[in-house]
C-alpha positions as CSV (number, residue, x, y, z in Angstrom):
1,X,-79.0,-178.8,-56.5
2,X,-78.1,-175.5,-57.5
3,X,-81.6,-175.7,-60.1
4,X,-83.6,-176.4,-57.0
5,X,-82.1,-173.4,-54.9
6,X,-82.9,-171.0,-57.8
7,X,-86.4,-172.2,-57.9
8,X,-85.9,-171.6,-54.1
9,X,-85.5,-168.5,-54.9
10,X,-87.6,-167.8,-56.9
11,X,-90.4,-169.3,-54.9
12,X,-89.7,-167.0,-52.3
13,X,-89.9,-163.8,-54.0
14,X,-93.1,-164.7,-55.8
15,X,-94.8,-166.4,-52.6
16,X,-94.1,-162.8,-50.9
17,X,-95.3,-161.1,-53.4
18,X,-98.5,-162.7,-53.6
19,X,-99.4,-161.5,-50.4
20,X,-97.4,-158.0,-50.7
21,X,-99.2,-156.2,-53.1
22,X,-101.9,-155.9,-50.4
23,X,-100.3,-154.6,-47.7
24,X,-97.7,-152.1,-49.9
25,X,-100.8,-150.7,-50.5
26,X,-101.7,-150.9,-46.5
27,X,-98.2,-149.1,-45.6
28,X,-99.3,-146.5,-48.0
29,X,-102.8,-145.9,-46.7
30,X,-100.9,-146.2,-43.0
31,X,-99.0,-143.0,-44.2
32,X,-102.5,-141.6,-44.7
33,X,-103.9,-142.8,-41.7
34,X,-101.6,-141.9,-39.2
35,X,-100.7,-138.4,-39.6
36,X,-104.8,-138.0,-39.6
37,X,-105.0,-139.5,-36.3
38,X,-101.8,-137.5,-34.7
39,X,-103.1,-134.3,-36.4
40,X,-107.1,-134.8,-34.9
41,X,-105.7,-136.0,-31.0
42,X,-103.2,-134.5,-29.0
43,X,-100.1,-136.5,-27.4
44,X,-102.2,-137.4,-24.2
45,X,-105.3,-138.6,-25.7
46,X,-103.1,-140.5,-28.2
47,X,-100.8,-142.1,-24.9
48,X,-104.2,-143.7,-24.1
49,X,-104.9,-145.8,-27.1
50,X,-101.8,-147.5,-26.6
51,X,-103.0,-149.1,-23.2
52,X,-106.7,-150.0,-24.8
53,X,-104.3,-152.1,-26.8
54,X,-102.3,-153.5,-23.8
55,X,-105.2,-154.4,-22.1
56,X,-107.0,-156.6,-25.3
57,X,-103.4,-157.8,-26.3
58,X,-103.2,-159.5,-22.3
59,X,-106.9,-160.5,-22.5
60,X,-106.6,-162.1,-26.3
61,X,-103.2,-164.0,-24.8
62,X,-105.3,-166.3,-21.8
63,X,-108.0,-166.6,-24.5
64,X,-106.3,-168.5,-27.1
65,X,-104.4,-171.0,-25.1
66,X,-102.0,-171.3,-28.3
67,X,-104.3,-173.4,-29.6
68,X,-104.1,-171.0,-32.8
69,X,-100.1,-172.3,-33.2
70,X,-101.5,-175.8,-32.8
71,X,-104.1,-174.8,-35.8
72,X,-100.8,-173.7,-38.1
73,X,-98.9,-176.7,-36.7
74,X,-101.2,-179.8,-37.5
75,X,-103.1,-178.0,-40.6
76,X,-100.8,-180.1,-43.1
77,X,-100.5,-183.0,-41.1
78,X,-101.3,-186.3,-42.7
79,X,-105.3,-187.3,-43.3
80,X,-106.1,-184.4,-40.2
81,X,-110.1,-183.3,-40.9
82,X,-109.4,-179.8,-41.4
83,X,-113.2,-178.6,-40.0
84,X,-112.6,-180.6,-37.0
85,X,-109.3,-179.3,-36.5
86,X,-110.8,-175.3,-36.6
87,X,-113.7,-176.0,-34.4
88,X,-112.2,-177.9,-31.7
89,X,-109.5,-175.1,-31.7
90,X,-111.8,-172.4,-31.7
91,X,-114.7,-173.1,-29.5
92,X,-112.3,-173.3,-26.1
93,X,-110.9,-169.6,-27.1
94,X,-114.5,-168.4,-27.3
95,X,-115.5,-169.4,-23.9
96,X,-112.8,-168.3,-22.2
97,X,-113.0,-164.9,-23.7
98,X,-116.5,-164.9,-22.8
99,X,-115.6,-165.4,-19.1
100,X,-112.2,-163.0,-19.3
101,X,-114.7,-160.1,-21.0
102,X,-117.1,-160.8,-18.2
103,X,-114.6,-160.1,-15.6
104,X,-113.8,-157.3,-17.2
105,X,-117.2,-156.0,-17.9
106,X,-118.1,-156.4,-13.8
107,X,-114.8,-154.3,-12.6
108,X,-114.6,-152.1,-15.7
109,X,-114.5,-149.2,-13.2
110,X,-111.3,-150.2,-11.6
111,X,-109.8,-151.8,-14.5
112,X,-110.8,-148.2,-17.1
113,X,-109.2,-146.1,-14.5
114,X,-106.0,-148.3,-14.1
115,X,-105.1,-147.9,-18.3
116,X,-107.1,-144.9,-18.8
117,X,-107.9,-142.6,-16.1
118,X,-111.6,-142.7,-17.6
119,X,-114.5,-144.7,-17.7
120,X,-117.9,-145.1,-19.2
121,X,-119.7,-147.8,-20.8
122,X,-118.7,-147.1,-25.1
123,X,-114.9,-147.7,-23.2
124,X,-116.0,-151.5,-21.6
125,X,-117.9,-152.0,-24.6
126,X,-115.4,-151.3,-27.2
127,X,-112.6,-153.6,-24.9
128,X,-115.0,-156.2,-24.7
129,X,-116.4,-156.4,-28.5
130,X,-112.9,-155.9,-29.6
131,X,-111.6,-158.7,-27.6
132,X,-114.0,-161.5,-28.9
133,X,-114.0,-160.4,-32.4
134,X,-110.1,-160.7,-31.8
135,X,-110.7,-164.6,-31.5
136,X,-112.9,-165.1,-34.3
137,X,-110.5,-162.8,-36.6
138,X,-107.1,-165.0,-35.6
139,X,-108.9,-168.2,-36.4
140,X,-110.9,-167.2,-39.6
141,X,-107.5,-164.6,-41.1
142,X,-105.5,-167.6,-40.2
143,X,-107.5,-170.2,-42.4
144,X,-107.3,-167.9,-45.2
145,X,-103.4,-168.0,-44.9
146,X,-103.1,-171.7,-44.6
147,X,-105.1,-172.0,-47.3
148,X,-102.2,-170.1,-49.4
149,X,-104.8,-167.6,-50.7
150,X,-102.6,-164.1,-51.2
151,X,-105.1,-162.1,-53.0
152,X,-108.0,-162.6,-50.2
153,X,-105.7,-161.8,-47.8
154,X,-104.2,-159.0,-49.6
155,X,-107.7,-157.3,-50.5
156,X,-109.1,-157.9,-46.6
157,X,-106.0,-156.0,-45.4
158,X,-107.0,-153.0,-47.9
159,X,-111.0,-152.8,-46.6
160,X,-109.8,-153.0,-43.3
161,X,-107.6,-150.2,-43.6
162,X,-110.0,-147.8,-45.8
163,X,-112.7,-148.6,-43.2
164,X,-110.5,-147.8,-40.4
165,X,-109.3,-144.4,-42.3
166,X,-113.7,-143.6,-43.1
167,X,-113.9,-144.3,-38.6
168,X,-111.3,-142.4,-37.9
169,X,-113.1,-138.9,-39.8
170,X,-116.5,-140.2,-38.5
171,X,-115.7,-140.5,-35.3
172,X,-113.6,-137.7,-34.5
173,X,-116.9,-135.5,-36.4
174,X,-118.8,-137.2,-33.3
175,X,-116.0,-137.1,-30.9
176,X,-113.5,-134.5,-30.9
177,X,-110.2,-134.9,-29.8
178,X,-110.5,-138.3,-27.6
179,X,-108.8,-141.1,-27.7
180,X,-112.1,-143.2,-28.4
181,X,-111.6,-142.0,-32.0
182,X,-108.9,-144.5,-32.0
183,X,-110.7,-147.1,-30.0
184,X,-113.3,-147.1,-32.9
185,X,-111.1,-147.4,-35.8
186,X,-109.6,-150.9,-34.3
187,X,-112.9,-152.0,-33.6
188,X,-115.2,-151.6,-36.3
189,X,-113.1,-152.1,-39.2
190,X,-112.1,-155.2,-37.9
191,X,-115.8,-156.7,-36.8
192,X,-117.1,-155.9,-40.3
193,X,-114.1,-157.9,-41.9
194,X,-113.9,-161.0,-39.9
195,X,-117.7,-161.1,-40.0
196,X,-117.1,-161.1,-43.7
197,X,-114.5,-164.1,-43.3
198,X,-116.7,-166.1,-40.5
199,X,-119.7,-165.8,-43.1
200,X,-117.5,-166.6,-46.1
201,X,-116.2,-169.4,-44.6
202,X,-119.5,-170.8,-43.4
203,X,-121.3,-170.6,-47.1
204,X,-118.0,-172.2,-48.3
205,X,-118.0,-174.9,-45.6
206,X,-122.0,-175.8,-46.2
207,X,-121.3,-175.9,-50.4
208,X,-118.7,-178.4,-49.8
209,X,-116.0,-175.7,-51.0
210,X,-113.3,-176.1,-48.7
211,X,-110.6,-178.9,-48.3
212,X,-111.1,-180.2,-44.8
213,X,-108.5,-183.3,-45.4
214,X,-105.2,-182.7,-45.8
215,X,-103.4,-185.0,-48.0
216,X,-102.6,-188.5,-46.7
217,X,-99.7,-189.0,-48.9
218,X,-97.1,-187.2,-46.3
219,X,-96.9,-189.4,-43.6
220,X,-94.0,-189.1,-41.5
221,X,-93.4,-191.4,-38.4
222,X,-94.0,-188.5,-35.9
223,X,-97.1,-187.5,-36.9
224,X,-99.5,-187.2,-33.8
225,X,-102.3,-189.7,-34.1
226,X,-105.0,-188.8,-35.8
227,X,-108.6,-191.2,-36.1
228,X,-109.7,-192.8,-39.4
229,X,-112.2,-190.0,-39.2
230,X,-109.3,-187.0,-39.3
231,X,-110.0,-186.0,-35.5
232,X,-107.2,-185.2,-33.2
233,X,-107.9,-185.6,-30.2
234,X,-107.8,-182.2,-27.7
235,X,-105.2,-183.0,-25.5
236,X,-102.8,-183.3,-28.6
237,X,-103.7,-179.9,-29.7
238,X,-103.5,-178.4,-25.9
239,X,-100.3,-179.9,-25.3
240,X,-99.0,-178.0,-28.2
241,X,-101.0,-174.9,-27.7
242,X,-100.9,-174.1,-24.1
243,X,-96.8,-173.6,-23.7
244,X,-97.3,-170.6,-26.1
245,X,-99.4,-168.9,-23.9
246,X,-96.5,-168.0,-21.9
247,X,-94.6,-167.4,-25.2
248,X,-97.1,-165.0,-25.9
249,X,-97.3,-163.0,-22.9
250,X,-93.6,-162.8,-22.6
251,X,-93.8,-161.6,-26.0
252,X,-96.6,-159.5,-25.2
253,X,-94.8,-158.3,-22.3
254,X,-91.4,-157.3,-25.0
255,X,-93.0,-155.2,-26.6
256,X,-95.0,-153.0,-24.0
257,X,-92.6,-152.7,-21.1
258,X,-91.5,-149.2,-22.6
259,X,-95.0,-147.7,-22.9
260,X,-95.4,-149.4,-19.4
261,X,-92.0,-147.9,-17.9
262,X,-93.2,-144.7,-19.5
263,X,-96.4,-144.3,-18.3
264,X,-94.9,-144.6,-14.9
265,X,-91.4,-142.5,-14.9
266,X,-92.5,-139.9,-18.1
267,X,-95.9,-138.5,-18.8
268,X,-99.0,-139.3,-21.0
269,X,-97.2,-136.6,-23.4
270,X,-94.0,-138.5,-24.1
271,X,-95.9,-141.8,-24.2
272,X,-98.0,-140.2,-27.1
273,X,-95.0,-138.9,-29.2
274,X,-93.8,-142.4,-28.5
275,X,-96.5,-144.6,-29.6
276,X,-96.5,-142.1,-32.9
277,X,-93.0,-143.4,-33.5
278,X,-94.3,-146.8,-33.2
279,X,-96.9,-146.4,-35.4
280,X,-93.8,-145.4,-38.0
281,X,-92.3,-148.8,-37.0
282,X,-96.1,-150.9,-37.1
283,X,-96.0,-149.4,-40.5
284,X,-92.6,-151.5,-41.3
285,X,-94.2,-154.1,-39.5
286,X,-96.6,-154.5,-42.0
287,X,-93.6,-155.7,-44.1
288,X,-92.9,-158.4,-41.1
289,X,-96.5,-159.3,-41.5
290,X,-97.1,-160.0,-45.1
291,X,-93.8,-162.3,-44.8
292,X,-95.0,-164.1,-41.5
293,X,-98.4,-164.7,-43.4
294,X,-97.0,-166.8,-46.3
295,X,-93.8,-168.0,-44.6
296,X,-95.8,-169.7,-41.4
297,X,-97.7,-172.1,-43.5
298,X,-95.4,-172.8,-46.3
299,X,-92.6,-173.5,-43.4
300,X,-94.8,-176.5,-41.9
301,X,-95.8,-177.7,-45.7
302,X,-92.5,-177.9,-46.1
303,X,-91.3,-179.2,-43.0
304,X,-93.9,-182.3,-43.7
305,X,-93.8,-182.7,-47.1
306,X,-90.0,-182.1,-48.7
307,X,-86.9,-183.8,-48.0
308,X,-84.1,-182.2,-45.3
309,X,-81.8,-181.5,-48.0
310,X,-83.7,-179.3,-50.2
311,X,-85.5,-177.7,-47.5
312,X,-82.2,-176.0,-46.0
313,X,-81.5,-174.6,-49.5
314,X,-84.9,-173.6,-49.8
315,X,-84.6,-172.1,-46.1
316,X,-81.4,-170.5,-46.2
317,X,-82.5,-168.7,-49.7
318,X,-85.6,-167.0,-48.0
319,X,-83.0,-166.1,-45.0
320,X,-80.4,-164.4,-46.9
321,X,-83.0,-162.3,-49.2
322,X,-85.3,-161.2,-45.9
323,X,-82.2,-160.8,-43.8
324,X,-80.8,-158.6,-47.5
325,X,-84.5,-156.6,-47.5
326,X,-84.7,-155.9,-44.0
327,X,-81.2,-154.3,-43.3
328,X,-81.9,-152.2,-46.5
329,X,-85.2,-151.0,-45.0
330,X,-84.3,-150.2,-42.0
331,X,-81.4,-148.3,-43.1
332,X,-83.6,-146.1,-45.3
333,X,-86.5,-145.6,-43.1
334,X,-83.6,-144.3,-40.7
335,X,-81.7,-142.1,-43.2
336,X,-85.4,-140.1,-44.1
337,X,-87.3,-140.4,-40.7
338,X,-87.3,-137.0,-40.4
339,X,-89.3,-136.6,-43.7
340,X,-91.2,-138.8,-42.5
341,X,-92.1,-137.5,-38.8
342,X,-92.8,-133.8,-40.6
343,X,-96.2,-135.8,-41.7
344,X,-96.9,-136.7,-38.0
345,X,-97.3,-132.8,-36.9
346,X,-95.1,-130.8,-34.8
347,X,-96.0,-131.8,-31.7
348,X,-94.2,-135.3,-32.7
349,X,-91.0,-134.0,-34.0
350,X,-89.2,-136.2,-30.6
351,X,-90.1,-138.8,-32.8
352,X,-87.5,-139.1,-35.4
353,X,-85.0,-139.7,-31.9
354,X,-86.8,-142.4,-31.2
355,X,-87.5,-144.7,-35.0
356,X,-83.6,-145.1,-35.4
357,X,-83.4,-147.8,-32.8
358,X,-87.5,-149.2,-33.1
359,X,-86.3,-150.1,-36.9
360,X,-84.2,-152.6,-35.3
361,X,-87.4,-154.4,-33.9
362,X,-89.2,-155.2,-37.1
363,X,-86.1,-156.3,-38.9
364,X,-84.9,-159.0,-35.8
365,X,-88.5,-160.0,-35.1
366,X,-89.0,-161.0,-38.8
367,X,-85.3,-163.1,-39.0
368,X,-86.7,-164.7,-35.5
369,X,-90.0,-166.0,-37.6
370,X,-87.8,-167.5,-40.4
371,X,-85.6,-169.4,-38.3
372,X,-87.8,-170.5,-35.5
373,X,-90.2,-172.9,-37.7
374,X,-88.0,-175.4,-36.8
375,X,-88.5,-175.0,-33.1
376,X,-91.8,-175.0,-33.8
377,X,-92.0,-178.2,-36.0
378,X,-89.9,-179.9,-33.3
379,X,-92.7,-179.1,-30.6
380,X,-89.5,-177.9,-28.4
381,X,-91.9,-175.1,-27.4
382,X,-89.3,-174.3,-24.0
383,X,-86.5,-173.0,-26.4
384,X,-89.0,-169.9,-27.5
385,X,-90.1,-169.5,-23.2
386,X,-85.8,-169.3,-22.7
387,X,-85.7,-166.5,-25.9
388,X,-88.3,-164.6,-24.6
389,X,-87.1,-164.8,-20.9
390,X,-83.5,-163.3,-22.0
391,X,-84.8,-160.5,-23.8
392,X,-87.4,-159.4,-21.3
393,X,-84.8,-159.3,-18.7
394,X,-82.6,-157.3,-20.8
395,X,-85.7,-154.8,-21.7
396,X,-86.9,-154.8,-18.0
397,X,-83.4,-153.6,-16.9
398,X,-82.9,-151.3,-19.7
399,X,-86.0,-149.8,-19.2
400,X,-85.6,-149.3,-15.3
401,X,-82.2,-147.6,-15.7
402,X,-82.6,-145.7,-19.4
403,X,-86.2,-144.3,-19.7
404,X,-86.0,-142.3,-16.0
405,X,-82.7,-140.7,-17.7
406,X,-83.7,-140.7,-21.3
407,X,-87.4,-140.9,-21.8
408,X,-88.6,-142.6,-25.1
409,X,-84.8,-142.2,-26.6
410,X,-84.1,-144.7,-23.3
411,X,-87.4,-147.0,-24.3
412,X,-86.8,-146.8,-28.0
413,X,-82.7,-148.4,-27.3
414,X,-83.4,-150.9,-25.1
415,X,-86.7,-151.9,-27.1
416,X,-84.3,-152.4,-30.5
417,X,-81.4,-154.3,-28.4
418,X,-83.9,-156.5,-26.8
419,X,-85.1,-157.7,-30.2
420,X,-81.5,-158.6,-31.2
421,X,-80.9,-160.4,-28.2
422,X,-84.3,-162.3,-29.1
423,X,-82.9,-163.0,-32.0
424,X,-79.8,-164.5,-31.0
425,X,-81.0,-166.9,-28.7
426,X,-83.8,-168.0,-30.9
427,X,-80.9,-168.5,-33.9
428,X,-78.9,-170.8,-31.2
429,X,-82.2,-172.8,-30.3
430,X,-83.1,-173.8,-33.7
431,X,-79.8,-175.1,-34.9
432,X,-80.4,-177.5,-31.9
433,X,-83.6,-178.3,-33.4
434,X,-83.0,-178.8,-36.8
435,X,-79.8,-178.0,-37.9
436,X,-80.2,-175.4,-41.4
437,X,-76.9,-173.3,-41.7
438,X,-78.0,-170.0,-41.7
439,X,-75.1,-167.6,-42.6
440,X,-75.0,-166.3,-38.5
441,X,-71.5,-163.8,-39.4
442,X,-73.1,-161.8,-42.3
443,X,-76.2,-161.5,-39.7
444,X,-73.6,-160.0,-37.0
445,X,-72.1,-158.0,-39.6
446,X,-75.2,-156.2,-40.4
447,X,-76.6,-156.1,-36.6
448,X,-73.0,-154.1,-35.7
449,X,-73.6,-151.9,-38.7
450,X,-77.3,-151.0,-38.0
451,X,-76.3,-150.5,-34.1
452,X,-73.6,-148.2,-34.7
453,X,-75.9,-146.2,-36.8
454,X,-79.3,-145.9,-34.4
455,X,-76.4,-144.4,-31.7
456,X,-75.1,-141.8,-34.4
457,X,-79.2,-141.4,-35.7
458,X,-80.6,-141.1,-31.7
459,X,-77.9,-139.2,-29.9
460,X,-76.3,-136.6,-32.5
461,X,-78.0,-133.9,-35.3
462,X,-75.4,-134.4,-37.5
463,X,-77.2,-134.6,-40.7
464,X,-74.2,-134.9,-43.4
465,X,-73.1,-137.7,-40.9
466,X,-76.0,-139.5,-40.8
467,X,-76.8,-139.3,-44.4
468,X,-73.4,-140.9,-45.0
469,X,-73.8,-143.5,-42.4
470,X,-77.6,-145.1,-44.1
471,X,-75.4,-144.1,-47.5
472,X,-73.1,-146.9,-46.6
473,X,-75.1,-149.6,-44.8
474,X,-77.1,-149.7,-47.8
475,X,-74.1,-150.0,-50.3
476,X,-72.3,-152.1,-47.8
477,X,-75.4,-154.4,-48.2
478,X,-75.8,-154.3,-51.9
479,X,-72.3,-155.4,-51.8
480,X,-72.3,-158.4,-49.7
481,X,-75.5,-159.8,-50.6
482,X,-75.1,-159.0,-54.3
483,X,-76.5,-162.5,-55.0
484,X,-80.0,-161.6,-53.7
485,X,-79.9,-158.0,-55.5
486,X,-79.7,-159.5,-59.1
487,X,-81.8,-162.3,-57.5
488,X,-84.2,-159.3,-57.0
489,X,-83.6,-157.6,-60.2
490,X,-84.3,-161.2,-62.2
491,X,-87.5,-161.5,-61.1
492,X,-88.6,-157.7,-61.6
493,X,-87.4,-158.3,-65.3
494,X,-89.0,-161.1,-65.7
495,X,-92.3,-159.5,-64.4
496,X,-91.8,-156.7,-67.2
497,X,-91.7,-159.0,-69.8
498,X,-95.0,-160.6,-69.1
């Protein structure tokens, strides 16, 4: 046993780092990208790209009808005809966007001067483009993850990023300071890629290149049934998928009640130097991301593949070293934010008041996506609704009664605290599911830690305080999780050598 939880181990550090090295060098260019973009637009035009996201994020949500969770859930499952599986999950998100972006399209007057307070046809355009290519790119991205494949998913991540930074200048040349810039650096960055994928994957396909069976020798008894052919039939896949729309729009709706509490008690201003401190936090997010990418599909491999026994030491090893990693980077993005908002431009400085308690949401949200595989693999898809529905109420009343007082400072607290509440109940539903043993008291211990320090961080300019606060979180961590440090420090060695 303890051989198989080193390998564990091990497995986990070098199945993240097959898919980090890409976006490392992501975070960097993001530290390029996004003192370029606060530097070209002021605050207000800047407060309106975060509502052009909004609006694609709600649209994207009714689209997909969760059928791309039912894609990751029956990818692995025994003798499933992996073609048939994309298609028949693909083509229903396709004509519903079609119908949501013609909506869209016919009251773009009303619905451009709701988010934006400004309309014209390149704005419709870019919401409606953006919003179907959205579909194809969360199917096609998604393959290339289930198929394992870290280096094609690392080097997408980099063009996408370069091409977003070359918009950005080209626009702006065109532009000026509007938030459109913005608007065309999501855009057409991410329609040249996933028409990269959907053409890659289509030459692939016709060549006879891609596995479209999975492997027949991991039956379990509660496999859903699946035709001598590999189909599944539709109503298996929108049984699964469609409880995750509401998931998703409660998740959806986590993460944008501050920008929507302060776009109605603050101004356009605030919202801006706001959604720059989020970009800070996206940034660690990419961290979350890279994770997520590997961990989703090698969770469900897993799940149907391995026996119980060796996937909780396999699952509680990737646990402790995330949970080890993310406490670590949160407490040092904290102790040198204000280095870090001096890149942003002066006109952000309210910033660094606002990441202390944001860090808290990439570094809950990414423990939430380790533990809740199991709730997924269960199909107990009402345990992630009761999550959600806790935390939202929690952000809705912290938002109504912090930001009118406290402006983004409010938003930013009751954003972080909402994610740890998330958290919690999501750790409570998955021991029901499948019970693992996570280590839940070093997890409080931690959460306590990096709480106490977001209050000192957001609320006081004591600098020799604060320094010896992140200081200490960060030894304090070194010392309890000591295990995954010289995990850590084995593997770099080991890289050295070869």
């Amino acid at each position: 046993m303890a051989s198989r939880t080193g390998d564990s181990e091990k497995s986990v550090i070098s199945g993240f780092l097959s898919y980090f090295y890409g976006n490392f060098v992501v975070l960097l260019l993001g530290f390029i990208q996004t003192p370029i973009v606060t530097r070209l637009m002021s605050t207000e035009e800047y407060g309106r790209t975060g509502m052009f996201e909004t609006a694609v994020t709600v649209i994207y949500i009714f689209a997909i009808l969760g059928l791309d969770q039912a894609y990751i859930r029956f990818y692995y499952t025994a003798g499933i005809n992996r073609g048939r599986l994309l298609k028949k999950c693909l083509l229903p998100a396709l004509v519903i966007v079609s119908v949501l972006s013609l909506v869209y399209g016919l009251n773009s007057g009303f619905f451009n001067d709701l988010l934006f307070k400004r309309t014209s046809a390149d704005i419709t355009a870019l919401v409606i483009i953006y919003t179907i290519i959205s579909v194809f790119e969360r199917f096609f991205f998604l393959d290339v993850r289930m198929q394992q494949n870290g280096k094609l998913y690392s080097n997408i991540n980099i063009t996408e990023k370069v091409l977003s930074i070359l918009t950005i200048i080209a626009a702006w040349y065109f532009l000026g300071n509007d938030f459109r810039v913005a608007l065309y650096a999501l855009a057409v960055p991410w329609g040249l890629t996933t028409a990269f994928l959907v053409i890659r994957y289509a030459l692939l396909y016709k060549r006879g290149l891609i596995e479209v069976t999975a492997d027949k020798a991991a039956e379990r008894p509660d496999d859903p049934v699946v035709t001598k052919n590999g189909d599944i039939s539709f109503r298996e896949l929108i049984s699964y998928g469609l409880p995750f729309v509401l998931v998703l729009l409660m998740e959806w709706l986590l993460s944008s009640c501050d920008r929507m509490a302060l776009r109605k008690w603050s101004t356009f201003e605030e919202l801006g130097i706001y959604g720059s401190a989020m970009k800070i936090i996206v940034l660690l997010l990419t961290f979350k991301n890279t994770f997520i990418a590997w961990w989703s599909p090698v969770a469900m491999e897993r799940f149907e593949k391995r026996d119980m026994e060796e996937n909780r030491a396999f699952f509680k090893s990737a646990y402790d070293m995330t949970r080890f990693l993310c406490v670590c980077a949160a407490a040092g993005v904290i102790l040198f934010r204000k280095i870090i908002v001096i890149l942003l431009g002066e006109e952000y400085r309210g910033a660094q008041n606002m990441i202390p308690f944001l860090t808290l949401m990439p570094v809950f949200a990414m423990l939430f996506e380790i533990i809740v595989q199991s709730v997924k693999y269960t199909k107990k898809n009402l345990y992630l609704n009761l999550a959600s529905g806790f935390a939202i109420a929690a952000n809705i009343c912290g938002n109504v009664f912090l930001v009118p007082l406290c402006g983004g400072r409010g938003a930013a607290l009751t954003t972080g605290l909402s994610y740890l509440i998330y958290f919690a109940a999501g750790s409570v539903f998955s021991e029901k599911c499948i019970r693992i043993g996570y280590s839940h008291k070093k997890t409080v211990v931690y959460g306590l830690l990096l709480v106490l320090y977001c209050f000192e961080a957001s609320f006081t300019e004591n600098m020799i305080v604060d320094a010896a606060l992140g200081i200490a979180v960060i030894a304090f961590a070194c010392l309890l999780d000591r295990k995954c440090l010289e995990v850590g420090f084995g593997y770099i060695k080991k890289l050295i050598k070869r």
